[in-house]
ROBA-523645 format. One record per residue (C-alpha): x, z, y; residue in one letter. Coordinates in nm, 3 decimals, padded with zeros to 5 digits. Example, Ala and Ser with C-alpha at 12.3 -4.5 7.8 and 13.67 -1.06 7.14 Angstrom:
2
<node><east>01.230</east><up>00.780</up><north>-00.450</north><code>A</code></node>
<node><east>01.367</east><up>00.714</up><north>-00.106</north><code>S</code></node>
end
This chain:
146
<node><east>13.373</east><up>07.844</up><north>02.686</north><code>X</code></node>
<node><east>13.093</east><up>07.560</up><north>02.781</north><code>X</code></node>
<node><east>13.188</east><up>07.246</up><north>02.872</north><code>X</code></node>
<node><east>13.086</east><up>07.123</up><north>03.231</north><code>X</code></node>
<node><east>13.155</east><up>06.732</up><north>03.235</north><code>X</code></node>
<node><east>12.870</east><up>06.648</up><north>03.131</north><code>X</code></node>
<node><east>12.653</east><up>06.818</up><north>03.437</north><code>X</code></node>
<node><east>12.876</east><up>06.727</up><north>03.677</north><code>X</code></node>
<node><east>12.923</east><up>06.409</up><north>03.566</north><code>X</code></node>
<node><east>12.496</east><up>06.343</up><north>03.562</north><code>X</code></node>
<node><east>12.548</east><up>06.544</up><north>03.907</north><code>X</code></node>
<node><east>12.735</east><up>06.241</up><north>04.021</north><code>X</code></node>
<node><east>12.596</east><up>05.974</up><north>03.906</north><code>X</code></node>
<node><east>12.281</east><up>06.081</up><north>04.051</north><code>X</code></node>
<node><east>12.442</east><up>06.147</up><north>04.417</north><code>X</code></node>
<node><east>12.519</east><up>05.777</up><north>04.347</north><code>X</code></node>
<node><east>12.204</east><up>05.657</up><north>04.320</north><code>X</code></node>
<node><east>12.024</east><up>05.849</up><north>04.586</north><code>X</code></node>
<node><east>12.301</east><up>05.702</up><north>04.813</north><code>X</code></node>
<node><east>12.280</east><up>05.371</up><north>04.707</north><code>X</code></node>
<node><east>11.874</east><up>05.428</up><north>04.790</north><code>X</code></node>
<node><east>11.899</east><up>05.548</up><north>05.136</north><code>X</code></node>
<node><east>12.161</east><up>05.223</up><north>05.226</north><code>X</code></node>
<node><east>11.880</east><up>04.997</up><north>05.111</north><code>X</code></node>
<node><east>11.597</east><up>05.187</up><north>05.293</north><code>X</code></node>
<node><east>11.859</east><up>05.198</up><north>05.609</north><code>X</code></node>
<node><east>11.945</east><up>04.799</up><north>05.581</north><code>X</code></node>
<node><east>11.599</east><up>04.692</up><north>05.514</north><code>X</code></node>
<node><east>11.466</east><up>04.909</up><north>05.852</north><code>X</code></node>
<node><east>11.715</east><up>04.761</up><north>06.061</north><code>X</code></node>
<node><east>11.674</east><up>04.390</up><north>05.957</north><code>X</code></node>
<node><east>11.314</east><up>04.413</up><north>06.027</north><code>X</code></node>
<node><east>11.327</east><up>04.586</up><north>06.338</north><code>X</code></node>
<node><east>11.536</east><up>04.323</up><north>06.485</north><code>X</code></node>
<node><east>11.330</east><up>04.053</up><north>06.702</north><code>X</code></node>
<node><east>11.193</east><up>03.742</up><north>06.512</north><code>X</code></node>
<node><east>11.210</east><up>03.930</up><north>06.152</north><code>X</code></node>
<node><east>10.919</east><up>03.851</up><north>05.956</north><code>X</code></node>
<node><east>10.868</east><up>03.927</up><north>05.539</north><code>X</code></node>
<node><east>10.912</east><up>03.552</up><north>05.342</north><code>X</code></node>
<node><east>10.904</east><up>03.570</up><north>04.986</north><code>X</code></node>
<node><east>11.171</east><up>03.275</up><north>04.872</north><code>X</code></node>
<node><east>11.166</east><up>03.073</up><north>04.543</north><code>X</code></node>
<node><east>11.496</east><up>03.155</up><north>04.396</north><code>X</code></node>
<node><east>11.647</east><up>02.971</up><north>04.089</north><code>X</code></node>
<node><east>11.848</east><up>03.118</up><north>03.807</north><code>X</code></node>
<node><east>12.140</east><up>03.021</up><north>03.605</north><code>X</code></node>
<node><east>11.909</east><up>02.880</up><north>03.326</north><code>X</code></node>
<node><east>11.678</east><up>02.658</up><north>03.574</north><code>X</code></node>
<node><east>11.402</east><up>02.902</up><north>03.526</north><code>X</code></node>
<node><east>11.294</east><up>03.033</up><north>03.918</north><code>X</code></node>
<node><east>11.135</east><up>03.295</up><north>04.035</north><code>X</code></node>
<node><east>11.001</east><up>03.468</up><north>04.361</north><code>X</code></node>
<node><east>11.230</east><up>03.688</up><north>04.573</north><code>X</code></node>
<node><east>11.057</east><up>03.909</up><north>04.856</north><code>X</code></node>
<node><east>11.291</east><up>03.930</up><north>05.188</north><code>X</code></node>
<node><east>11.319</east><up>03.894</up><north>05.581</north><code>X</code></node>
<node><east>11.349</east><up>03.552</up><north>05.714</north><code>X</code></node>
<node><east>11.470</east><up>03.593</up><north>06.076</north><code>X</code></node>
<node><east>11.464</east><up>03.346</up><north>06.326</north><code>X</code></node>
<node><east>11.792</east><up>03.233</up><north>06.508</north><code>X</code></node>
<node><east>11.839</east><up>02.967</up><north>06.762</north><code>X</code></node>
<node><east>11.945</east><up>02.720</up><north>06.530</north><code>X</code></node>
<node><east>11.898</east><up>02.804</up><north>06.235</north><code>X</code></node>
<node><east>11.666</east><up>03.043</up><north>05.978</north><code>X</code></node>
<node><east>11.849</east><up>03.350</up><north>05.823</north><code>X</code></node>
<node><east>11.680</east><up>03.460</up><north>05.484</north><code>X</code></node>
<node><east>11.797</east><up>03.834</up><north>05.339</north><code>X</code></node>
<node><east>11.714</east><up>03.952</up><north>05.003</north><code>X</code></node>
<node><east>11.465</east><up>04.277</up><north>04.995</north><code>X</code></node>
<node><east>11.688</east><up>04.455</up><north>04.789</north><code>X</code></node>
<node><east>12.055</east><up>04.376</up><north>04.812</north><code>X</code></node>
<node><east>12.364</east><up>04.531</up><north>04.958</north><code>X</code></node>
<node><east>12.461</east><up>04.237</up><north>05.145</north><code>X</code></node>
<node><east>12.535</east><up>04.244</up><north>05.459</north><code>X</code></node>
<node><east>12.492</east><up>03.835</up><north>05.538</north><code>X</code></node>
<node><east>12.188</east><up>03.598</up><north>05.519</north><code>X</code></node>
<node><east>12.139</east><up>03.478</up><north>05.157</north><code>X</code></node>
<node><east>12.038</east><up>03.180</up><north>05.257</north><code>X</code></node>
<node><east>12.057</east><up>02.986</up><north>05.579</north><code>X</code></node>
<node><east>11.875</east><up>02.698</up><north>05.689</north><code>X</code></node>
<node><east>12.003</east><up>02.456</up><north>05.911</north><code>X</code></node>
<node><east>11.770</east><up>02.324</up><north>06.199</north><code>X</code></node>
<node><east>11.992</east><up>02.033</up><north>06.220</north><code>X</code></node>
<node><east>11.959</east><up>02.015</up><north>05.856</north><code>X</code></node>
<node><east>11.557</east><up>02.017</up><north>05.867</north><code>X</code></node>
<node><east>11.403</east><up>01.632</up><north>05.765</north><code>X</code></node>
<node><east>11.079</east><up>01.738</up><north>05.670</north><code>X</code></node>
<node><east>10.850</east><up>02.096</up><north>05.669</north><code>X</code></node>
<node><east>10.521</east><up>02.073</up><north>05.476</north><code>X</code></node>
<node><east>10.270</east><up>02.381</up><north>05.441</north><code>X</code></node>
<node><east>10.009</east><up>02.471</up><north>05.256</north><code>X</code></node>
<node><east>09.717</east><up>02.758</up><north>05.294</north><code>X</code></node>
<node><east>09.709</east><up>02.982</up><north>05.006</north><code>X</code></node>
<node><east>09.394</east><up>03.183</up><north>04.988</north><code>X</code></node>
<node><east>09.446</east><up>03.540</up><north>04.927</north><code>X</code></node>
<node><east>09.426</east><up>03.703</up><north>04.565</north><code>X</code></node>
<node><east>09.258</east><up>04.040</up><north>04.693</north><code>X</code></node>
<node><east>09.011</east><up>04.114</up><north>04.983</north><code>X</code></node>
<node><east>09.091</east><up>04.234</up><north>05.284</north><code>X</code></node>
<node><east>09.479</east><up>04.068</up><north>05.264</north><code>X</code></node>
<node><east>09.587</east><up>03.806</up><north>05.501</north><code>X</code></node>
<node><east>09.592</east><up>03.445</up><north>05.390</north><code>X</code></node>
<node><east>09.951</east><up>03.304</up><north>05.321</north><code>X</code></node>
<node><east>10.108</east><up>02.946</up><north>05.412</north><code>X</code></node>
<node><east>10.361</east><up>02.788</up><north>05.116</north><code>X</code></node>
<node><east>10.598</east><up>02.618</up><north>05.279</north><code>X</code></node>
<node><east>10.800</east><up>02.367</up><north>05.200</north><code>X</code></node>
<node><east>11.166</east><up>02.301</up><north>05.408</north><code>X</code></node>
<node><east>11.334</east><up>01.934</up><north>05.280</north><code>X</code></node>
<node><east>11.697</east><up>01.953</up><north>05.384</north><code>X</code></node>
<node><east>11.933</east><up>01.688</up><north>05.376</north><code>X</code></node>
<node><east>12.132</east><up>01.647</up><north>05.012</north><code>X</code></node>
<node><east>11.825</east><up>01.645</up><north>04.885</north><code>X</code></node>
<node><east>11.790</east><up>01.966</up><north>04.896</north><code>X</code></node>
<node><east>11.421</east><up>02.211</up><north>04.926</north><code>X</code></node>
<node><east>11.345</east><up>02.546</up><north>04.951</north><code>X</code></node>
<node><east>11.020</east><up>02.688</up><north>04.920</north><code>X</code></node>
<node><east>10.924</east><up>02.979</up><north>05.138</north><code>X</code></node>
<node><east>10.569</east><up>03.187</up><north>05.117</north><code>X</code></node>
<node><east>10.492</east><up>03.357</up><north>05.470</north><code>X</code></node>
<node><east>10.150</east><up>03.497</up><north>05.651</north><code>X</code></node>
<node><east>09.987</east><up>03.294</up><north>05.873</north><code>X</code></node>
<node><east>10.073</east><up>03.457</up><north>06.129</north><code>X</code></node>
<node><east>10.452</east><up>03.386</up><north>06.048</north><code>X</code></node>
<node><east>10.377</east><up>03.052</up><north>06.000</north><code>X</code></node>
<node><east>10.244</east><up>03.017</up><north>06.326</north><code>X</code></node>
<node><east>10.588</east><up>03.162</up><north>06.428</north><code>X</code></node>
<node><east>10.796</east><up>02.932</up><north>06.204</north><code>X</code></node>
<node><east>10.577</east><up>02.616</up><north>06.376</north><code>X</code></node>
<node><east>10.668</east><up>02.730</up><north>06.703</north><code>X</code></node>
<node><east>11.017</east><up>02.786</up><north>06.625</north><code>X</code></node>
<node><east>11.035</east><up>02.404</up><north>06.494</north><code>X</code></node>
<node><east>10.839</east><up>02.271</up><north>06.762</north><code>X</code></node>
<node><east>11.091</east><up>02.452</up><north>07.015</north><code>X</code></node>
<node><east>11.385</east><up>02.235</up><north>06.893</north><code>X</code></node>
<node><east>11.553</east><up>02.064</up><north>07.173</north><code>X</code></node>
<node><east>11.525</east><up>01.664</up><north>07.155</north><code>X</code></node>
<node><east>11.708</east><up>01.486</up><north>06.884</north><code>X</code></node>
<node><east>11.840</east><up>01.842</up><north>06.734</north><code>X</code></node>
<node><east>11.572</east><up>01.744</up><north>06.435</north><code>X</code></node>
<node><east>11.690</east><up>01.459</up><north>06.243</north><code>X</code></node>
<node><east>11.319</east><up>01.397</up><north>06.034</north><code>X</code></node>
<node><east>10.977</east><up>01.446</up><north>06.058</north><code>X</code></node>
<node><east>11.009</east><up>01.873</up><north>06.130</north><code>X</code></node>
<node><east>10.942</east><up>01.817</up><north>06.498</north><code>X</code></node>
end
């Protein structure tokens, strides 16, 4: 008699997988075809202080910036910044490592609590994000952001 767990059981866990695939590749197609999507690499930091560079969407809302991680089940914004909570937005040009790719902007968001996150975006999207800031209603931005 021969066993069949062990097929199935590969069988499955591969069904898993492929399914797990095709809700990424369906989430990230449908956050960047909604209006004011753009792709914003985030500095994230770890448990240990160490950080590192997450690629997402940063979408634009009418108060507030929506960031979602490239490759994550969840649903929500993993970060949200507050326009009300803007004080200060620097940027910086970053030249481009390889020919023929678009320059990038580092930008830097100071939030009240002391708080900063550091965004890298293509010029184009930084035009966007200046816009966006420079939209603000009066008085909505506390600092220098406006």
């Amino acid at each position: 008699m021969i066993d069949l767990s062990i097929p199935v059981l590969l069988e499955g866990v591969g069904m898993l997988f492929v399914v797990l695939a095709v809700v990424l590749i369906v989430r990230n197609i449908g956050m960047s075809r909604r209006r004011g999507a753009f792709d914003c690499s985030l500095e994230r930091r770890g448990v240990t202080g160490r950080s590192h560079w997450s690629p997402g969407l940063m979408r634009f809302g009418t108060d507030r910036l929506l960031w979602f991680r490239a490759l994550s089940l969840r649903v929500g914004p993993e970060t949200t910044i507050l326009r009300a909570d803007l004080l200060d937005v620097s940027r910086r040009r970053l030249e481009s490592r390889a020919q023929g790719e678009e320059d990038s902007y580092l930008v830097e968001f100071r939030l009240r609590g002391g708080r900063t996150e550091l965004a890298i975006m293509g010029i184009s999207s930084g035009a966007a994000l200046n816009s966006w800031i420079e939209a603000a209603p009066t008085g909505l931005v506390i600092g220098d952001a406006d």
